[in-house]
C-alpha positions in Angstrom: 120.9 123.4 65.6 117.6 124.6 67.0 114.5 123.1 66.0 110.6 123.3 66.6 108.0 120.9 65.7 104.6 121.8 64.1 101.8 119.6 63.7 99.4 119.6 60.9 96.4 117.3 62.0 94.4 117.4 58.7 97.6 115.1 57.3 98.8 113.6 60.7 102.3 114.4 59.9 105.4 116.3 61.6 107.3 118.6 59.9 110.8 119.3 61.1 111.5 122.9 61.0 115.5 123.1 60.3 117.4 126.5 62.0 120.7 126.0 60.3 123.6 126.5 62.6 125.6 124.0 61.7 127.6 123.3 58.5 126.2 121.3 55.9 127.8 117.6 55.0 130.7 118.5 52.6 130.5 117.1 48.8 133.7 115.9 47.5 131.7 115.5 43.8 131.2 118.2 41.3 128.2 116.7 40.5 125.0 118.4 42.4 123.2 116.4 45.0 119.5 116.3 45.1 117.2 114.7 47.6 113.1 114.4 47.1 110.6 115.2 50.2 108.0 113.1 49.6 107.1 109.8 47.8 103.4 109.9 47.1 101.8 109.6 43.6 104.3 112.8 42.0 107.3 112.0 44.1 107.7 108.4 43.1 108.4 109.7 39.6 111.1 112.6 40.9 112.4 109.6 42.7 112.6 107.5 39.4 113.8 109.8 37.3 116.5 111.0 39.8 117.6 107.3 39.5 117.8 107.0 36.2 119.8 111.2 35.7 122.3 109.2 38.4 122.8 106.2 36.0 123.5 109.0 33.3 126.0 110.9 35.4 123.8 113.9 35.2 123.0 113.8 39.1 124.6 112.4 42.0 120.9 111.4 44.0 121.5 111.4 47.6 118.1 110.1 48.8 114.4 110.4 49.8 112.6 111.7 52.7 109.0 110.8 53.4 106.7 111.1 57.3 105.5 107.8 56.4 108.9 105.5 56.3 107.3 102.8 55.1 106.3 104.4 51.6 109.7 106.2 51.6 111.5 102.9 52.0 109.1 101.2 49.5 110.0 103.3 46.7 113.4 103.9 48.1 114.1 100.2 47.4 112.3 100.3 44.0 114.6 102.2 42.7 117.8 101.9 45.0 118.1 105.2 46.8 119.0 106.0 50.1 116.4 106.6 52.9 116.2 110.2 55.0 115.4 110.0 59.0 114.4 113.2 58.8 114.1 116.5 55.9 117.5 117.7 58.6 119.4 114.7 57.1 118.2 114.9 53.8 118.8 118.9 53.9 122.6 118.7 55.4 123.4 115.5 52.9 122.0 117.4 49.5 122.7 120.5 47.8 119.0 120.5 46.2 115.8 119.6 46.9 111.9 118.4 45.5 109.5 119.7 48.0 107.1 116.9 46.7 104.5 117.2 49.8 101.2 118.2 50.7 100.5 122.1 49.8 99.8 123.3 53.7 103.1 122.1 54.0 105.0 123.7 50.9 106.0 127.3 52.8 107.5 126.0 56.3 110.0 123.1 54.5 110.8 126.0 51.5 111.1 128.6 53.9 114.0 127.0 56.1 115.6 125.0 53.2 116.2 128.5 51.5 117.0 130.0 54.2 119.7 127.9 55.2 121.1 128.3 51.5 119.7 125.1 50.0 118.1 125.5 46.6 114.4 124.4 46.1 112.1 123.2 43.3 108.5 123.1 45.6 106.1 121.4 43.3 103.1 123.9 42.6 100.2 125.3 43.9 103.6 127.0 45.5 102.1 127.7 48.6 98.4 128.1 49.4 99.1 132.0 50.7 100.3 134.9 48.4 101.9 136.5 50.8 103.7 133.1 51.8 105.3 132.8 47.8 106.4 136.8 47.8 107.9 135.9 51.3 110.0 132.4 49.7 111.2 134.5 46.8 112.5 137.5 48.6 114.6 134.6 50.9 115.8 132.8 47.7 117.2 136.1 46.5 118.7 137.4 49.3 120.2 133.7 49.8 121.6 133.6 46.0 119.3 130.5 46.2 117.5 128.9 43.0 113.8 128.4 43.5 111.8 126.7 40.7 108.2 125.7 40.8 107.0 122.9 39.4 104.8 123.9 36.3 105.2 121.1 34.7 103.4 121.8 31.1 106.1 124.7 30.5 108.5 121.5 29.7 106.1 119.7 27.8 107.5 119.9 23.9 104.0 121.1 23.1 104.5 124.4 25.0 107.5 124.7 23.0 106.4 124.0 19.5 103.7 126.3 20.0 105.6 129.4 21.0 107.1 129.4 17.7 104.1 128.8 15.6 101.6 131.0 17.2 103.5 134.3 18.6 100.8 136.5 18.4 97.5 134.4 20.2 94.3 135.7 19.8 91.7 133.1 21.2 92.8 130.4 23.6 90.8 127.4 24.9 91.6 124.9 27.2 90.3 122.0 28.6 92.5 119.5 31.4 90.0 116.8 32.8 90.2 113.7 34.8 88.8 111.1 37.1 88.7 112.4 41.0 92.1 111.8 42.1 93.9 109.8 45.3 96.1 113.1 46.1 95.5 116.8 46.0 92.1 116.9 47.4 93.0 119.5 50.0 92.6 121.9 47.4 90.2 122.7 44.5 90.6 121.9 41.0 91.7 125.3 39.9 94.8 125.1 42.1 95.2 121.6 41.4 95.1 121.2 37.9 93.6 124.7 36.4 96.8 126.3 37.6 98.8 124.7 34.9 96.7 126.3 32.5 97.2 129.5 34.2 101.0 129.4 34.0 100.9 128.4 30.4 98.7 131.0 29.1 100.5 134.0 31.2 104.0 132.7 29.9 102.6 132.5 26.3 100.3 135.7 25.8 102.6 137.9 27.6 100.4 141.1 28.5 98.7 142.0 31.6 95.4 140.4 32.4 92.4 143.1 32.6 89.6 141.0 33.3 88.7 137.2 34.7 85.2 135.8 35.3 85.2 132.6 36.7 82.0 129.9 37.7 82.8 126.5 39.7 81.0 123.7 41.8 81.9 121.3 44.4 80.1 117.7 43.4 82.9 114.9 45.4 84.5 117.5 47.4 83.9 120.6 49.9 86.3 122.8 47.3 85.1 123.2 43.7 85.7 120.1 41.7 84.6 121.8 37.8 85.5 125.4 37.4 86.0 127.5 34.2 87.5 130.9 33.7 87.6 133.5 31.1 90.6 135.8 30.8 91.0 139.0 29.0 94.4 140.7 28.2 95.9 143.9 27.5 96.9 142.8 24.1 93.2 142.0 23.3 93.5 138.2 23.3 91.4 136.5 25.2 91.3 132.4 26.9 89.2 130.3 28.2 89.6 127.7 30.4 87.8 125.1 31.6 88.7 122.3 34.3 87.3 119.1 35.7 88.6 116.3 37.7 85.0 114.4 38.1 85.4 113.3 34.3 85.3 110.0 32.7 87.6 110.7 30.5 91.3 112.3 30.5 92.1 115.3 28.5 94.7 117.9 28.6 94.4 120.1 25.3 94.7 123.1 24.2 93.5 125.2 21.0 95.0 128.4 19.7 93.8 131.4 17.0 96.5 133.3 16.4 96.6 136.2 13.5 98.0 139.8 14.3 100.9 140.6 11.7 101.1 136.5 11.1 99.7 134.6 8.7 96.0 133.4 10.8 96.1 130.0 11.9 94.7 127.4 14.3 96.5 124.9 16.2 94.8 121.9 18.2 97.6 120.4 20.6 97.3 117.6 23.0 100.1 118.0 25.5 99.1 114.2 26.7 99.7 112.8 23.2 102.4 115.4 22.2 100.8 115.7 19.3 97.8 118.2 17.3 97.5 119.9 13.9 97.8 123.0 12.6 94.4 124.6 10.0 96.2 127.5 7.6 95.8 129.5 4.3 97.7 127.1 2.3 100.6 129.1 0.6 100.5 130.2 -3.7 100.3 127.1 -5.5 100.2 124.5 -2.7 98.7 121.3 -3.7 97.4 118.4 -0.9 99.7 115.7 -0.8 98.7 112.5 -3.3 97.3 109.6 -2.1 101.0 107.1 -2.5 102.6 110.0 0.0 99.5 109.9 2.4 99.4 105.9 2.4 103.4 105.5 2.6 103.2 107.5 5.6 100.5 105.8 7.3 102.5 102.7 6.5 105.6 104.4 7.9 104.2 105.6 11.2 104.4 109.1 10.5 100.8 109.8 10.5 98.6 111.9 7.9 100.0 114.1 5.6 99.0 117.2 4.5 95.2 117.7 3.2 93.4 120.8 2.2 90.1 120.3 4.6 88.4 124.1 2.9 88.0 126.1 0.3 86.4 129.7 -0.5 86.9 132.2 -2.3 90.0 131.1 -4.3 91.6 130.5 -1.0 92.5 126.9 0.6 92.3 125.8 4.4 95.4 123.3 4.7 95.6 121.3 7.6 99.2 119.4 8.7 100.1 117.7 12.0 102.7 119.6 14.4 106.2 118.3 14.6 106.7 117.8 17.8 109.7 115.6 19.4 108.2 113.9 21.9 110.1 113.6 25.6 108.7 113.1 29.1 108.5 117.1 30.6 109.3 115.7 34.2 112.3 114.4 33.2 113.0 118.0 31.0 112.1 120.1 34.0 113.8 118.0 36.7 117.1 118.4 34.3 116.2 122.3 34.2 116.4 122.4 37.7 119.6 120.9 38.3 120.9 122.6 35.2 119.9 126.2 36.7 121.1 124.9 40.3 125.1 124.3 38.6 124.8 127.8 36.4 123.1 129.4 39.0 120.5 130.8 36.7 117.1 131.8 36.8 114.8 128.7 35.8 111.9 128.6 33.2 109.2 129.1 36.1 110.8 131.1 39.0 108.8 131.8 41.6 108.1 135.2 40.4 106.8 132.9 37.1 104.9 130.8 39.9 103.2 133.8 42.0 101.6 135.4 38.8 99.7 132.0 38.6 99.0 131.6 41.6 97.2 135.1 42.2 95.5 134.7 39.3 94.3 131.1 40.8 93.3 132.9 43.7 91.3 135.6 42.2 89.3 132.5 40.7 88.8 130.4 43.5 87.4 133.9 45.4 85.0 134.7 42.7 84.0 130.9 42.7 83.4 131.1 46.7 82.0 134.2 46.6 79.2 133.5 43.4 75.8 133.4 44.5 74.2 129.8 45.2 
């Protein structure tokens, strides 16, 4: 097996690039074997959940893989998995595998994991190159290989839920803030947290965008930390989206007018909560709920009922919360994954999902650099 060592100084860490001549560790078990390269702040949860998918006899986990062998072993013994010398190891001893590391180091492990037929879910920004994501999906295809990226909102019930009740958007609005972070700070806020936004809104309008203005400053950071961008579609809607991570406060919503040929409405979801409401023209002869249902289910834990909030012309604004089953969307997407890795099918956000966000991100971040001081 040949290999070749790069360096990245900016993270002090070796990567071990993997020419696959030799034949893989063979798995006796039907069950597919995944392995997670990296345990920082996001890979400590693929490593728990992994866990726990093992202890449901969804997954058989063969282990983690981190430079720093101390945090690897840390969370390895946290939540008793096996410990990787090297991504080789973990590569020859899995089937699958989390690409849970810094970005700069996203295209080299993809590119050799899928080359040597191993199927990949590389946690997003993808890569921090367009021409490095084209590059992974044209291996992963000519490998037969499954590459998913991890957008992980697309799995958040909230995403669901509002699919169904708003299929033809005509105003979007979102907002994701938080504190400044301990990870992702090699990048700017629109590929680190903006981007989800991005994926979201381009897998829910579905049209071509024909316009984006974007604005953005650095305050803790040399990239921008607050950026907001407005999007105009084919279709005519349009979405605006706004992101911080120098907040006090955490939010991750998003708001939706949707009319067309469907009754108008607008929801407000909080994909945090899993929860919002829903304002529309309340139907012939709808009355708000009395006061015993509203109090029974407050007492009951269901939350408010039903209330008209307007009224004009002989018409009534009724607002109702969203029912939404609540379930962690790591756990949903990591169960995708492996799901799409033992069909072989194409997962929720392939990486030809994963590119159209990530151009789009980059569009931003160039009009951000290039806007006039």
């Amino acid at each position: 097996m040949g290999r070749t060592f790069r360096f990245y100084p900016t993270f002090c860490v070796f990567i071990l690039v993997i020419h696959w001549q030799t034949a893989p560790v063979a798995n006796p078990d039907p069950k597919i074997r995944v392995a997670v390269l990296g345990t920082g702040s996001l890979g400590q949860h693929h490593t728990r959940i992994y866990s726990e998918l093992e202890k449901a006899g969804q997954v058989r986990f063969a282990g983690v893989y981190d430079a720093d062998s101390d945090a690897a072993k840390k969370i390895a013994v946290k939540h008793g998995a096996k410990v990787f010398g090297s991504i080789a190891e973990a590569a020859a001893n899995s089937d699958a595998l989390n690409i849970v590391t810094p970005t700069i180091t996203h295209f080299e492990i993809a590119k050799d994991l899928l080359t040597g037929g191993k199927h990949v879910l590389v946690e997003k920004p993808m890569t921090d190159e367009s021409a490095q994501a084209a590059e992974l999906i044209e291996i992963a295809q000519r490998n037969n290989c499954v590459l998913q990226v991890g957008h992980v909102e697309r799995f958040n019930p909230v995403f669901a839920y509002l699919q169904s009740a708003a299929p033809e958007p005509r105003f979007i609005e979102c907002h994701r803030l938080s504190p400044y972070p301990a990870r992702s700070t090699d990048i700017g806020v629109v590929l680190d947290l903006m981007i989800h936004d991005l994926d979201v809104v381009l897998a829910f309008v579905k049209s071509a965008v024909t316009s984006a203005d974007a604005v953005g400053i650095p305050v803790l950071s040399k990239s921008e930390d607050i950026a907001n961008a407005r999007l105009r579609f084919a279709n005519g809607c349009v979405a605006n989206l706004t992101a911080s991570r120098v907040s006090a406060e955490r939010m991750r919503k998003i708001r939706v007018f949707s009319g067309g040929r469907t009754t108008p409405s607008y929801i407000s979801l909080d994909y945090r909560a899993q929860e919002g409401f829903i304002y529309r023209i309340a139907r012939d002869g709808e009355q708000e709920s009395s006061l015993v249902k509203k109090v029974l289910a407050a007492k009951l834990g269901v939350g408010k009922d039903s209330a008209i909030v307007s009224e004009f012309a002989g018409k009534k604004i009724v607002r109702e919360p969203v029912p939404i089953a609540k379930d962690e969307p790591l756990k949903l997407e990591l169960q995708h994954f492996v799901e799409c890795v033992r069909e072989r099918q194409t997962p929720m956000v392939s990486g030809e999902s994963a590119k159209r966000a990530l151009d789009l991100a980059f569009e931003i971040t160039r009009q951000i650099q290039n806007q006039k001081v």
